[in-house]
Residue frames relative to the residue before (quaternion, step in Angstrom):
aa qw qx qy qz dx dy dz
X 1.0000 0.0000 0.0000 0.0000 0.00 0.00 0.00
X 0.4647 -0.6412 0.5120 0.3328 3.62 -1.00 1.09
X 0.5961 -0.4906 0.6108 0.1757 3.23 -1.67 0.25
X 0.2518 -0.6273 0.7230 0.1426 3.96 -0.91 0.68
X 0.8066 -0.4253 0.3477 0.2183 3.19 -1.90 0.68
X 0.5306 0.7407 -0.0634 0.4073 2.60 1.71 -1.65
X 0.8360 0.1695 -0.0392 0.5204 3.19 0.17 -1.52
X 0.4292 0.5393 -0.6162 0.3811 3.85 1.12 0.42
X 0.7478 0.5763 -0.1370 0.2999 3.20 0.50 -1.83
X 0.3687 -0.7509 0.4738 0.2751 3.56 1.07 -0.45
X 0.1615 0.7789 -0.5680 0.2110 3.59 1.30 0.65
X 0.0776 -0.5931 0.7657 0.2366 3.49 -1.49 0.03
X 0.1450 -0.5807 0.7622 0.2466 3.71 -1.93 -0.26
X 0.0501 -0.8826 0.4673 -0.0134 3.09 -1.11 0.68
X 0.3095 -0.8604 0.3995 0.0656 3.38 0.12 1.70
X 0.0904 0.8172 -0.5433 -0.1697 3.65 -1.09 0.62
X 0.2008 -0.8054 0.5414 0.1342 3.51 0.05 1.48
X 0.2791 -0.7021 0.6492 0.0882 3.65 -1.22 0.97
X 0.1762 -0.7900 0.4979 0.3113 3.85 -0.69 0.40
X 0.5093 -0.5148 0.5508 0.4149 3.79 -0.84 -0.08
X 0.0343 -0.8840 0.4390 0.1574 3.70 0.16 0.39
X 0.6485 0.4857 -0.3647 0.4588 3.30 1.58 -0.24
X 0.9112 0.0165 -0.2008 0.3595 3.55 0.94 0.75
X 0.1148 -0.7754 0.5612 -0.2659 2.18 0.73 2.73
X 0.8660 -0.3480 0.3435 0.1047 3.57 -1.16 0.17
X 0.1315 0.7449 -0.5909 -0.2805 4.03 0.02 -0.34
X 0.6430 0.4422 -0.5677 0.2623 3.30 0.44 0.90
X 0.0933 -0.9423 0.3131 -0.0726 3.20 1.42 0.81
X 0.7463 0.4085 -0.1752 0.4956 3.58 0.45 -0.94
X 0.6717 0.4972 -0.3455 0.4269 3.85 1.74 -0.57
X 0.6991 0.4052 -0.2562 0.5305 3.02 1.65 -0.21
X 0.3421 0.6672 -0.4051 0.5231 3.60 1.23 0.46
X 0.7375 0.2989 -0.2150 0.5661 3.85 0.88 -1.47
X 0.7079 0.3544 -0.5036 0.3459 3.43 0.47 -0.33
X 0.6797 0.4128 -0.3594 0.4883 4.18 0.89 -0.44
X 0.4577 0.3945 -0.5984 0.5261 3.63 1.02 0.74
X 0.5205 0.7030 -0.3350 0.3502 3.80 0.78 -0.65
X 0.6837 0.4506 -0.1985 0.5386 3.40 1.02 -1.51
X 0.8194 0.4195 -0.1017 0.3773 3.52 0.49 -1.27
X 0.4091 0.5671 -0.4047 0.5893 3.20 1.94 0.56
X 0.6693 0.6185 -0.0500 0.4088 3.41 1.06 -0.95
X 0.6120 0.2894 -0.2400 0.6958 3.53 1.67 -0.53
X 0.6727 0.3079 -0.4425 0.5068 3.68 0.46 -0.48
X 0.6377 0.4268 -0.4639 0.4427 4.06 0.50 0.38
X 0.5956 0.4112 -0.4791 0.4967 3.45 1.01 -0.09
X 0.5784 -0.5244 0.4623 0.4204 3.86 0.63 -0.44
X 0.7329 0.3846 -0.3763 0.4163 3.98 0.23 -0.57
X 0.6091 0.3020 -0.4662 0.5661 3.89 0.74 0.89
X 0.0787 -0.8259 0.5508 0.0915 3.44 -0.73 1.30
X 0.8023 0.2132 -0.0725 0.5528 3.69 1.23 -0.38
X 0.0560 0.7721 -0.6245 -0.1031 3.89 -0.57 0.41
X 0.0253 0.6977 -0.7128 -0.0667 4.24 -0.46 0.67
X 0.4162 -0.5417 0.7274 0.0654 3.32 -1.61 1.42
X 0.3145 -0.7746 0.5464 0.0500 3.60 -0.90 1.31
X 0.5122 -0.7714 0.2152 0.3102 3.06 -0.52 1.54
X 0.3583 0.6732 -0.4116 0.4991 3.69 2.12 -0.64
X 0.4205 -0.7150 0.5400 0.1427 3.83 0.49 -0.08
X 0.5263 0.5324 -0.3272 0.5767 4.05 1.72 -0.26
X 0.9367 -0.2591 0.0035 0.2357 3.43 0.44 0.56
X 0.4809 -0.7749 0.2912 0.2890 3.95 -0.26 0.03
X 0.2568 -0.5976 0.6893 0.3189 3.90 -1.06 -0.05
X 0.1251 -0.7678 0.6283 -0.0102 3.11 -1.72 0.39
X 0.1696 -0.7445 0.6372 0.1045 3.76 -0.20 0.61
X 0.1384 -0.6437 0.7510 -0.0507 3.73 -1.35 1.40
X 0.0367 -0.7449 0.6463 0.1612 3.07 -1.56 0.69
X 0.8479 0.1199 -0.0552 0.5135 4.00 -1.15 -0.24
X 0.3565 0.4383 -0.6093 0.5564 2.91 1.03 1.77
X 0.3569 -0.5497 0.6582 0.3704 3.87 -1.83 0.38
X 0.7016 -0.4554 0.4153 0.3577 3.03 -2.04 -0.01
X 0.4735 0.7333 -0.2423 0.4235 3.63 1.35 -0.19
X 0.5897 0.4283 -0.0135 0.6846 3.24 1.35 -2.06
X 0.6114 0.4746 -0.3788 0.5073 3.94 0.14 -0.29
X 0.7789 0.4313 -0.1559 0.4277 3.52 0.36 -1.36
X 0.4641 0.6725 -0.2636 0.5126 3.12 1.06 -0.84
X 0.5108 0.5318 -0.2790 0.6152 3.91 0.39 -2.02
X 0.8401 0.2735 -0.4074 0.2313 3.20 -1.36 -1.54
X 0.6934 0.5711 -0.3410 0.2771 3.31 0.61 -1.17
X 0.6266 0.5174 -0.2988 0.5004 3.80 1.55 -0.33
X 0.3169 0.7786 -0.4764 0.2577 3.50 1.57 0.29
X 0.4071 -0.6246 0.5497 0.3768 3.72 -0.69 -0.59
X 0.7878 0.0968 -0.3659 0.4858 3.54 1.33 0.01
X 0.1179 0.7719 -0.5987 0.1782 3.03 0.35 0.84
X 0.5178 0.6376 -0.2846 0.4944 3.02 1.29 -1.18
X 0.8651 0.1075 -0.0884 0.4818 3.85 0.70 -0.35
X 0.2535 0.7664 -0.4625 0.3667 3.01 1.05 1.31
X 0.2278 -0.8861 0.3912 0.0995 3.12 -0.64 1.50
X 0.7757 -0.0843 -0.0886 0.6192 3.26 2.20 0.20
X 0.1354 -0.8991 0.4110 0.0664 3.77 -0.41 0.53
X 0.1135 0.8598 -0.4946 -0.0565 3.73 0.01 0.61
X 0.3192 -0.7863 0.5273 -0.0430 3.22 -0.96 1.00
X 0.0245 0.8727 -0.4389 0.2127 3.37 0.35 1.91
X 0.1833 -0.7518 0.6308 0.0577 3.45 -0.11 1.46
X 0.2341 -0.7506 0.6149 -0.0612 2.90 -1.20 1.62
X 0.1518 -0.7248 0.6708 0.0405 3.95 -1.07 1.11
X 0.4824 -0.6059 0.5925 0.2215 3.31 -1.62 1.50
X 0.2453 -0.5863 0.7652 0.1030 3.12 -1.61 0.65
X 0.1468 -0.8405 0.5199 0.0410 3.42 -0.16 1.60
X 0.3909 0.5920 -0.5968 0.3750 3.67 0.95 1.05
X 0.8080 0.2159 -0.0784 0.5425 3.89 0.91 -0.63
């Protein structure tokens, strides 16, 4: 299988998803295990290499590799909160192969 641009270069994209916290759910926690569920699943396929839980508690950052910015976006949108996502930025990120 060829290689993408992506995955020559060592690019990362990096997503920070914000939640809406004033109108999360009270079934909260059932949807907590199922989008720990999903995101167990991409970091077992390999193209999620990092997830940090923000210490505001309203939401997370996430680091994708040898995915495009297309394929990334795409993903988030099959989260479970997306659905209560109070903002989402999608920042393709380029190695500087001096460091």
């Amino acid at each position: 299988m060829e290689q993408t641009e992506a995955q020559k270069n060592g690019n990362r994209i990096l997503v920070v998803l914000t939640l809406d916290m004033d109108n999360i759910p009270s079934n909260f926690p059932e949807i907590l295990k199922h989008e720990r569920e999903v995101v167990a699943q991409w970091k077992k396929e390999g193209f999620l290499e990092q997830l940090f839980l923000r210490p505001t508690k309203n939401g997370a950052v996430l680091i994708f590799k040898d995915r495009t910015e297309e394929e990334v976006n795409q993903l988030m949108t099959t989260l479970p909160f997306f659905a209560f996502k109070k903002s989402l930025e999608i920042l393709p990120l380029i190695k500087d192969n001096e460091f």
